[in-house]
BALUMVEX-412595 format. One line per 4 residues: their letters; for each residue x, y, z of N, C-alpha, C, O, CB. Coordinates in nm, 4 decimals, always signed. Glycine has a CB too. Example, Ala and Ser with C-alpha at 12.3 -4.5 7.8 and 13.67 -1.06 7.14 Angstrom:
% BALUMVEX-412595
as = +1.3190 -0.5690 +0.7800 +1.2300 -0.4500 +0.7800 +1.3200 -0.3300 +0.7800 +1.4236 -0.3319 +0.8465 +1.1308 -0.4473 +0.9046; +1.2850 -0.2250 +0.7080 +1.3670 -0.1060 +0.7140 +1.2900 +0.0030 +0.7870 +1.3409 +0.1138 +0.8039 +1.4084 -0.0598 +0.5725
***
This chain:
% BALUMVEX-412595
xxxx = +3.0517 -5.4252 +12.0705 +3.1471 -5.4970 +11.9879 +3.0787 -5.5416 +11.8590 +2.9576 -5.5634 +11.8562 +3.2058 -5.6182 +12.0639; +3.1413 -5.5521 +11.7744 +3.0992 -5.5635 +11.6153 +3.1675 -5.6680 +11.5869 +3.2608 -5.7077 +11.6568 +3.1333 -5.4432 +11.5102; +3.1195 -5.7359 +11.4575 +3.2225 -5.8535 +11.3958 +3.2227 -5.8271 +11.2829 +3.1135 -5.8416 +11.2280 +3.1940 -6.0023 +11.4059; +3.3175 -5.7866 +11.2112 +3.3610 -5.7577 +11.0594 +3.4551 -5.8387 +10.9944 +3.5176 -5.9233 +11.0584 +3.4175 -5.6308 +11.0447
xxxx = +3.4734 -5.8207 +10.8639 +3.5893 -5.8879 +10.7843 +3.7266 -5.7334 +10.7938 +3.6970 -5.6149 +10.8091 +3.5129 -5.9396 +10.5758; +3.8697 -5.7917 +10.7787 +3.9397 -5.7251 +10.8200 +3.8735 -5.5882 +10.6790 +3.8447 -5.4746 +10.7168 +4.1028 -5.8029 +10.8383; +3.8644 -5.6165 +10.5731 +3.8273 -5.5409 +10.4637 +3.7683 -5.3862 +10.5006 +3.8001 -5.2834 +10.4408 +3.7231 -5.6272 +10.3890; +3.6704 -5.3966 +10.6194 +3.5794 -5.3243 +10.6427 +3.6179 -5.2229 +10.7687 +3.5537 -5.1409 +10.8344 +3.4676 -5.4102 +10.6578
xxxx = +3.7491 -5.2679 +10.7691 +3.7893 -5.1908 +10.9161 +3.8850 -5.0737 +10.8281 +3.9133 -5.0525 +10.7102 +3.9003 -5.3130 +11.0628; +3.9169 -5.0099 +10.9687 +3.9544 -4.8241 +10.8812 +4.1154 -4.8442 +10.9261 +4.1710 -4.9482 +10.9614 +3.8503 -4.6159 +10.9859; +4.1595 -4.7365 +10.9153 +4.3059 -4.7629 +10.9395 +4.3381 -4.6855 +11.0751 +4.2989 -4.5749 +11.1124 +4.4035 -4.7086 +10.8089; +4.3955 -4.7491 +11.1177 +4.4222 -4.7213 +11.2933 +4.3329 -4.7435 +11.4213 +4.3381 -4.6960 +11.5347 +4.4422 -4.5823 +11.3129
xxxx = +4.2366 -4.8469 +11.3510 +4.1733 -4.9590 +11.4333 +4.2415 -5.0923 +11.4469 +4.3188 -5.1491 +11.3697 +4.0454 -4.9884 +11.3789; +4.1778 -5.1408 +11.6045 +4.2224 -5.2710 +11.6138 +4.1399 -5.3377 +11.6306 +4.0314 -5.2796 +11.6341 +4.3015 -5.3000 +11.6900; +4.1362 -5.4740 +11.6485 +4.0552 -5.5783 +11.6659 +4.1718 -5.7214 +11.7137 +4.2927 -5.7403 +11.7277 +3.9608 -5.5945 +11.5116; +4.0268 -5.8065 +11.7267 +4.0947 -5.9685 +11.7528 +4.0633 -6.0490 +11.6669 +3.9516 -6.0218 +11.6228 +4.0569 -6.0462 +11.8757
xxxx = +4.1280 -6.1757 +11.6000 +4.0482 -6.2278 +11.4975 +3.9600 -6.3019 +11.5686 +4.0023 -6.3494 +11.6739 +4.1164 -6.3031 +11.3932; +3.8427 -6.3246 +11.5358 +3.7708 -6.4562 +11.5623 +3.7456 -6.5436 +11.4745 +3.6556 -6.6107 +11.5251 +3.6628 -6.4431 +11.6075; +3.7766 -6.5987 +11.3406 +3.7257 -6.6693 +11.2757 +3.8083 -6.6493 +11.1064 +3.7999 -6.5563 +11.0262 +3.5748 -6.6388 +11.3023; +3.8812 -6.7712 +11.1004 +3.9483 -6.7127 +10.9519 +3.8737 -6.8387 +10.8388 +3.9245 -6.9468 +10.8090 +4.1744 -6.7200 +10.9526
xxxx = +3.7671 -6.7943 +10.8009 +3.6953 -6.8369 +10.6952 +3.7219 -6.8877 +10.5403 +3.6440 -6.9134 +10.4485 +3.6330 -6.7525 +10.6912; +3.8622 -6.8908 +10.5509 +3.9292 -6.9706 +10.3986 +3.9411 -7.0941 +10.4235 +3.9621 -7.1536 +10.5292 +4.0821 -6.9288 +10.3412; +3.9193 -7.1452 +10.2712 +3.9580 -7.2830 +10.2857 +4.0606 -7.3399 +10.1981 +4.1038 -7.2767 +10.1018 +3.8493 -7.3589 +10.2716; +4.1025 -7.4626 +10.2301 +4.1934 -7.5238 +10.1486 +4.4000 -7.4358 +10.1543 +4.4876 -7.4173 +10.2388 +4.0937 -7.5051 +9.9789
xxxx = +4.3835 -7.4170 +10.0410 +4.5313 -7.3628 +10.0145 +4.5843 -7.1639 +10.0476 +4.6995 -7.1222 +10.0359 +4.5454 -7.4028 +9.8271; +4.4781 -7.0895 +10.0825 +4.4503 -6.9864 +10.0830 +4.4598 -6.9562 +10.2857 +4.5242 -6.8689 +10.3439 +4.3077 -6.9771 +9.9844; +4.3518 -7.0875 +10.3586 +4.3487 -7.1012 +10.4686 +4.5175 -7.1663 +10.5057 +4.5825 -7.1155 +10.5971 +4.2168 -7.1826 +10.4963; +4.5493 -7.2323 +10.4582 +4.6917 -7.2609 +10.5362 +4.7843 -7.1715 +10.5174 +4.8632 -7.1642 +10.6117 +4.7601 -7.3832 +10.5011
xxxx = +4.8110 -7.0754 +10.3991 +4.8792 -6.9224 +10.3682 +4.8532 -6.8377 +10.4920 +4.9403 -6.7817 +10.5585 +4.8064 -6.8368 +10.2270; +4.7103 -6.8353 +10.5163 +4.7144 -6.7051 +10.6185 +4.7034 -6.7634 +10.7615 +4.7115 -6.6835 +10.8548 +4.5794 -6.5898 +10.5922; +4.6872 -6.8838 +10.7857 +4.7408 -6.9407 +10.9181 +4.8650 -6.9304 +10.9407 +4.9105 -6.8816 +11.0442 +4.7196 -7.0673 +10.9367; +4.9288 -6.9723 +10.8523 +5.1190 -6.9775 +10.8082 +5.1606 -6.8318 +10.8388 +5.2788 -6.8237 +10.8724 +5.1679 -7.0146 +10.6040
xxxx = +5.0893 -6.7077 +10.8353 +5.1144 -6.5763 +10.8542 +5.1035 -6.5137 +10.9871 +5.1334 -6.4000 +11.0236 +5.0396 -6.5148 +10.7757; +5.0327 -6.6561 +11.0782 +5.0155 -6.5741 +11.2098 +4.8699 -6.5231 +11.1820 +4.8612 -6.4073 +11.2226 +5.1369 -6.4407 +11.2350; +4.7574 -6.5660 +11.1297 +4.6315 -6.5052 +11.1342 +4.5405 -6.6224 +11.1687 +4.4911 -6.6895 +11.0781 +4.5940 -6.4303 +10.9999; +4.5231 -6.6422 +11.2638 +4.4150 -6.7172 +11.3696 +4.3614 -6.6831 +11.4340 +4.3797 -6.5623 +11.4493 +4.4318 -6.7857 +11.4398
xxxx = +4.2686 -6.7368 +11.5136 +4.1722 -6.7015 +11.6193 +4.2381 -6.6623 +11.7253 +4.3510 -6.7052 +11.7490 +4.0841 -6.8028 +11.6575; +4.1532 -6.5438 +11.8316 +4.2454 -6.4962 +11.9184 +4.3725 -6.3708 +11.8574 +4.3944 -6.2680 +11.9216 +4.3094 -6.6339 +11.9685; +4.4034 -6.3849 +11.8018 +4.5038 -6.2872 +11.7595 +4.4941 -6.1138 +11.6946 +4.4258 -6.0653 +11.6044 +4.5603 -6.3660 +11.6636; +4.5713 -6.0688 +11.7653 +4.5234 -5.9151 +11.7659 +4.5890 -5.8453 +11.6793 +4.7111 -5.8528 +11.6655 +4.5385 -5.8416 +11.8912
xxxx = +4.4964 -5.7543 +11.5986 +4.5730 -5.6914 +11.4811 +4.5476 -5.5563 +11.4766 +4.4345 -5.5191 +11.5079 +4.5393 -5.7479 +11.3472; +4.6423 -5.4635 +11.4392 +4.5886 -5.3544 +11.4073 +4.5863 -5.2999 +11.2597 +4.6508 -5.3801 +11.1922 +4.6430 -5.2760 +11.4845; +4.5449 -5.2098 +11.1908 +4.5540 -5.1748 +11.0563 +4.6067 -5.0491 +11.0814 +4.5689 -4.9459 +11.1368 +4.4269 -5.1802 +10.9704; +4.7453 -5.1052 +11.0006 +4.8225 -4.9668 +10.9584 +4.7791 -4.8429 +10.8567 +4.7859 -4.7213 +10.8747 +4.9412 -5.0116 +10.8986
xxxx = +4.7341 -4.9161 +10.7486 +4.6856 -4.8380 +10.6326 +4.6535 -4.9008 +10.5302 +4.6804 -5.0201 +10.5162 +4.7643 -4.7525 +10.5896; +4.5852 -4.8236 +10.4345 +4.5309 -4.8430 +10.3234 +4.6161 -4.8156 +10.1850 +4.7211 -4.7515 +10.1795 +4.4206 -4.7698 +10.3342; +4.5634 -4.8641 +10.0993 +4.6787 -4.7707 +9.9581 +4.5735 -4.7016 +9.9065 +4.4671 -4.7325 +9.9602 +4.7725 -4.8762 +9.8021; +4.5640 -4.6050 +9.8067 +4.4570 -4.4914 +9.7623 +4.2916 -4.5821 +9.6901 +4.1717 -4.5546 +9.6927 +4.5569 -4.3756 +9.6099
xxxx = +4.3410 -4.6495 +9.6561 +4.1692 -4.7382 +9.6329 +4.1704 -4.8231 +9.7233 +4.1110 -4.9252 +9.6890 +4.1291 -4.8331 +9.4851; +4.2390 -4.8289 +9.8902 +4.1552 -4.9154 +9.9716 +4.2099 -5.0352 +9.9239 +4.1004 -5.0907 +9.9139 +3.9972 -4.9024 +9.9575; +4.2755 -5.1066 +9.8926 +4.3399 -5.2241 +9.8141 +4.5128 -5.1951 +9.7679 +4.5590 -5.1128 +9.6888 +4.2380 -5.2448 +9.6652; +4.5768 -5.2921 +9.8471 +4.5323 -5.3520 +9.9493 +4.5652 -5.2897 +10.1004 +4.6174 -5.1784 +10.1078 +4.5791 -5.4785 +9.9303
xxxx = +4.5327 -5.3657 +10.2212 +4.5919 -5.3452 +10.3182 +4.6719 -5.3596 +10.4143 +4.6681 -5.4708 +10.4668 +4.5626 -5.3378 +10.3359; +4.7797 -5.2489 +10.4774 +4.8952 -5.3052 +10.5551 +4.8039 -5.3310 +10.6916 +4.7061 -5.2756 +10.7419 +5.0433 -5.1901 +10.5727; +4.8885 -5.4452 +10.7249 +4.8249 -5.4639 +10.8988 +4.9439 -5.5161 +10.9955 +5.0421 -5.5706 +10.9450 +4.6821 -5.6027 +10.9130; +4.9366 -5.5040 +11.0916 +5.0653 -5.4987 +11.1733 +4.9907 -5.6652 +11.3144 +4.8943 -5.6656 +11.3909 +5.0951 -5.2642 +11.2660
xxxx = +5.0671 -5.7430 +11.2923 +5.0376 -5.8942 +11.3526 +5.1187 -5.9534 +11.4058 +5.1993 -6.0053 +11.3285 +5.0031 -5.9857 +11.2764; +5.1400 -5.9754 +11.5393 +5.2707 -5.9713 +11.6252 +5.4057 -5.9550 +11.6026 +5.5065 -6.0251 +11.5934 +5.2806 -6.0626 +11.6769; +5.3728 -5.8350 +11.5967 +5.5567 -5.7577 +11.5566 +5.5197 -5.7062 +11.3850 +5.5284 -5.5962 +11.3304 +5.7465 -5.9341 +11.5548; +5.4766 -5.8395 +11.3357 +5.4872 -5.7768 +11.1848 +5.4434 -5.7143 +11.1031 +5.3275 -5.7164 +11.1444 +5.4916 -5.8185 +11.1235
xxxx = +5.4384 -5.6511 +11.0076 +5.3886 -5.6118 +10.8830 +5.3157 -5.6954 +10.8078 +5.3860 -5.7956 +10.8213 +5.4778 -5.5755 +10.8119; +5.2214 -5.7319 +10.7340 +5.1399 -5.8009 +10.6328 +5.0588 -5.6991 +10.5494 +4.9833 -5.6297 +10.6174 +5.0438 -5.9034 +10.7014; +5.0585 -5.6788 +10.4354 +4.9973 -5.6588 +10.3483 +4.9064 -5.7800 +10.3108 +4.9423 -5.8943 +10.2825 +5.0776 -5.6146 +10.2653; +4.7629 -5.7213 +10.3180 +4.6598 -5.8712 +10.2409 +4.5797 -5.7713 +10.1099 +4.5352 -5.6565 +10.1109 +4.4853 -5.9676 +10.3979
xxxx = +4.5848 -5.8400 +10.0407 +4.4543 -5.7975 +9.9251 +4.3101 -5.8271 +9.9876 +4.2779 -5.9160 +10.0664 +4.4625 -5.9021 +9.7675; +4.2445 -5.7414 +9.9380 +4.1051 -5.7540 +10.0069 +4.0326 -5.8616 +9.9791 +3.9692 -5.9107 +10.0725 +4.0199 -5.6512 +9.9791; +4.0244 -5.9211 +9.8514 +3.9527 -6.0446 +9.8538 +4.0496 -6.1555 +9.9293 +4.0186 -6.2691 +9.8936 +3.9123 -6.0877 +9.6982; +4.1467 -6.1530 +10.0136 +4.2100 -6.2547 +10.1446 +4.1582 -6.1732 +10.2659 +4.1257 -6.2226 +10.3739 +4.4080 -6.2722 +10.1540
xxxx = +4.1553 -6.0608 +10.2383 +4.1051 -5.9718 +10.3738 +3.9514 -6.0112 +10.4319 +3.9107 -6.0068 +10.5480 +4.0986 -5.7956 +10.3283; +3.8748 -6.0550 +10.2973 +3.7278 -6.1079 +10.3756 +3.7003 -6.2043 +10.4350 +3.5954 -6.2194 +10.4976 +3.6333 -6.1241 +10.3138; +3.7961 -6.2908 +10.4244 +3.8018 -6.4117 +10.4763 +3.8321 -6.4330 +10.6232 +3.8274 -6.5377 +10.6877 +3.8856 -6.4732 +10.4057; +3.8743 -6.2726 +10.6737 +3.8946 -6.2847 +10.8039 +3.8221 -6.2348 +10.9319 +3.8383 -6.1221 +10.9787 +3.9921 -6.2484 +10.8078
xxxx = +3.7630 -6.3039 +10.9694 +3.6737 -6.2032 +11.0708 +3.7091 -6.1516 +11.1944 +3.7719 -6.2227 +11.2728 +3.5618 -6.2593 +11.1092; +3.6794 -6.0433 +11.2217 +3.7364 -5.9604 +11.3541 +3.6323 -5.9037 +11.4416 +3.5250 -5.8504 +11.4134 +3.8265 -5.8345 +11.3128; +3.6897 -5.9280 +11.5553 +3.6193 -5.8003 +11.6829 +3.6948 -5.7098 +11.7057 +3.8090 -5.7086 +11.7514 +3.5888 -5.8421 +11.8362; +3.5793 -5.5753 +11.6485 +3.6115 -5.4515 +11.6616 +3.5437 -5.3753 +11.7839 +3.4239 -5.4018 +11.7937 +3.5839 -5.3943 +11.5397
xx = +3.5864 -5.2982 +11.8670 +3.5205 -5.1929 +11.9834 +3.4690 -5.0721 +11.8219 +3.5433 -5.0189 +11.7394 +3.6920 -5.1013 +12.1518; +3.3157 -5.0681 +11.8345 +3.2811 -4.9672 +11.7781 +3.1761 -4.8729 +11.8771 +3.1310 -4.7663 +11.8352 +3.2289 -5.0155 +11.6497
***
């Protein structure tokens, strides 16, 4: 098992979050989205420069830009 930021993961991997590393007004946005600890995500896809990315988070769709995407850390099976 590996621990990455969602940024670094490929598309049609999953993971769990462990750790959402924003603070202030940025951290209550992506809590507010369903992105906390424990919670399992997969990555749908990328757009052609990798920026940004769709990810699929109980039931939903989210698109994050990558500089919100580092802020999130995940366990990946590599």
């Amino acid at each position: 098992m590996a621990i990455i930021s969602i940024r670094h993961m490929a598309s049609g991997e999953k993971g769990k979050i462990v750790k959402v590393r924003a603070q202030g007004e940025m951290n209550r946005r992506l809590r507010d989205m369903g992105l906390v600890s424990g919670t399992e995500i997969f990555i749908q896809g990328r757009a052609p420069l990798n920026d940004p990315v769709n990810i699929k988070v109980r039931g939903n769709n989210l698109t994050l830009r990558n500089n919100e995407a580092d802020f999130i850390e995940v366990e990946v099976e590599r």
